[in-house]
N, C-alpha and C positions, 0 to 999 in steps of 0.2 A: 803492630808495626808492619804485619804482612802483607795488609790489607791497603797502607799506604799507594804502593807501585799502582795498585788495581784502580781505585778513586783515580787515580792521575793519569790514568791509561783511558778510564772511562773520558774522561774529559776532557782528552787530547782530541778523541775519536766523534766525540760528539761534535767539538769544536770545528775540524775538519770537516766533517760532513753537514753541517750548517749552512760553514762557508761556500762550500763548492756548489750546494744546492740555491743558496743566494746569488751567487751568483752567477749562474748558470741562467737562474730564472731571469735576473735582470737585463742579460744581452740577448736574450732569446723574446724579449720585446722589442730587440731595436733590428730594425731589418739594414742590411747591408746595400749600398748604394749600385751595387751591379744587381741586384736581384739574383746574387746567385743559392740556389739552394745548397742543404749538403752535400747530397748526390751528386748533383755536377759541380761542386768542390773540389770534390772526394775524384771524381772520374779527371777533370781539368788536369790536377795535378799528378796523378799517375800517367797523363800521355803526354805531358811534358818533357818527363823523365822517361821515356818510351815503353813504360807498361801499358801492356793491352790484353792479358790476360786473367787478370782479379777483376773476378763478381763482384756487382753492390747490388746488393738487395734489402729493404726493411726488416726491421724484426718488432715486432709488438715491444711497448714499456716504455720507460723511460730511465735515461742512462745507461743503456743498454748498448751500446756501442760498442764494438770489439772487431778486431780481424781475425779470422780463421786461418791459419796456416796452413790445414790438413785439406781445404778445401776451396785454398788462396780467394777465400769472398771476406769483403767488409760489409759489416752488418751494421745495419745505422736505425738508430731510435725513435721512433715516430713524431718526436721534437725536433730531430735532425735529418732526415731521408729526404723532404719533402718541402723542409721550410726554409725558406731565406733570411734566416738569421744573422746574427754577428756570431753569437753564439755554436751554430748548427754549421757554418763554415768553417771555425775551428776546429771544434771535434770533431768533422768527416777529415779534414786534412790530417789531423793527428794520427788517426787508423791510416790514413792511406800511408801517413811516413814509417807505421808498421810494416807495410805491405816492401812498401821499399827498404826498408833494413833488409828485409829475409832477401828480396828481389838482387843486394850488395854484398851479402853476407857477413851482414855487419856481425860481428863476435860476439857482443854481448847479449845479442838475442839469439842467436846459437846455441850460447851456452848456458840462458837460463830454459830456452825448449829441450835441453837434455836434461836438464836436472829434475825437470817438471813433474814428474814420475813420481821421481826419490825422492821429490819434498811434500807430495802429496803422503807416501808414505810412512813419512819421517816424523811428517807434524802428528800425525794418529799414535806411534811408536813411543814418541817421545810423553806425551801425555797419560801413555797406557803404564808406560814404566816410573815414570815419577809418581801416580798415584800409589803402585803397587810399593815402592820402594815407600812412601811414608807410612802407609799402611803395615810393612814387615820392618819399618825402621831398617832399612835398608842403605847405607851410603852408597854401596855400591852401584844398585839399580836407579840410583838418584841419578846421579855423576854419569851413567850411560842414556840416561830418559834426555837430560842435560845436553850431551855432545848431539842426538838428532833432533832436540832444538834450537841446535849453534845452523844446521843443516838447512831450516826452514829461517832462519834470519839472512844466511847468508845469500838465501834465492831471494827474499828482500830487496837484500841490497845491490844485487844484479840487476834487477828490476831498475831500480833507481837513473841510471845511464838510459835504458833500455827506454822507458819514457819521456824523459828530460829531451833526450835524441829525437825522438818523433815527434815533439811539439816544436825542439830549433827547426827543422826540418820543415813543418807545417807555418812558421812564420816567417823564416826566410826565402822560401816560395811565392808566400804571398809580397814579402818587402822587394821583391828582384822582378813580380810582373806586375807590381801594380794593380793588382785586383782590386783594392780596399784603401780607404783614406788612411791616415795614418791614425784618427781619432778610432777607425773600426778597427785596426791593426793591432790597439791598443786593447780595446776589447775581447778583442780574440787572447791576447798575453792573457788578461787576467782572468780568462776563463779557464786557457790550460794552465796557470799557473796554482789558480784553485783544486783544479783535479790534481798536477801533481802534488798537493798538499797533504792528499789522500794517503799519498805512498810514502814518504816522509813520515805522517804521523804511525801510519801501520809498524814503518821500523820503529821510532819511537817505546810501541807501545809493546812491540815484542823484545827492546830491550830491557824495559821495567819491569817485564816477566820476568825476564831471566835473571833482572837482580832478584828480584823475590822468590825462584827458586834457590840459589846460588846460597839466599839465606837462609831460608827452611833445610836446603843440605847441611849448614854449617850448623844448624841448630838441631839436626837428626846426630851428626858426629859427635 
């Protein structure tokens, strides 16, 4: 029965990242009717909103997309920097609505860049102490490995707004200038709506874990 959560977690994970790769791939065939690429996406919409100090520069890969906060640069994927996609307009807008949370001070990405540390830590902690705890039959060490994996779910679910936010952000930019038809507008939805699918299944799949710890605790007591 342990093994349940884990099949179901596998398959949530796989499912989500199918999806977002399909379709990802699909819009990133169809070019946008302004020819604009990522990068001046990504650059349009920050001087919009009167940012003029975040870098954009390419990073090798694919999906490789992120903004740096330590170094206020958005880093765009060799699918997106350079190509005029429906797709690649998207996701440079999405980072740049990064840039602009931090640029507003928007709270919930405040507050998962403090935590960011402690869940890096937490997630390692937590796992060190539940093995060692079914190993010594331990309840105790369970139920504490336990609480720094409630730690690493709850930066999860911080997450959640955190992204959701910078893709309304990325499409109601595009809905209010008119960059893109409403048929490309749409493609753009479904392309961050796939990536947040990502982050949605991840909590998913870290709360399956924790039922299946939760029961292995109750089965060590």
């Amino acid at each position: 029965m342990y093994w349940i959560p884990v099949i179901i977690s596998l398959l949530i994970t796989v499912i989500a990242q199918i999806h977002v790769h399909s379709t990802f791939s699909k819009f990133s065939k169809i070019g946008n009717s302004r020819g604009l690429t990522g990068a001046e996406a990504a650059r349009q919409m920050l001087l919009e909103n009167g940012i003029t100090n975040v870098t954009i520069e390419p990073i090798p890969g694919s999906m490789t997309d992120h903004y740096d906060p330590t170094t206020n640069t958005i880093r765009l994927s060799e699918d997106v920097y350079n190509v005029p996609s429906v797709a690649a307009v998207g996701v440079a807008m999405h980072e740049a609505g990064h840039a602009l949370q931090y640029a507003s001070g928007y709270a919930p990405i405040r507050l998962r860049n403090a935590i960011v540390k402690s869940t890096n830590i937490s997630s390692w902690v937590s796992y060190f102490l539940v093995l060692i705890g079914i190993m010594a039959s331990s309840y105790n060490l369970m139920t504490l490995g336990i609480i720094f994996f409630c730690v690493v779910i709850f930066f999860q679910l911080v997450t959640l707004p955190v992204e959701f936010n910078a893709s309304g952000r990325a499409v109601r930019t595009l809905q209010s200038g008119g960059w893109l038809t409403a048929e490309e507008i749409s493609g753009v939805k479904q392309t961050l709506s796939a990536a947040a699918l990502t982050y949605v299944a991840a909590v998913a799949v870290s709360l399956l874990h924790l039922l299946r710890l939760l029961a292995i605790r109750g089965n060590r007591r």
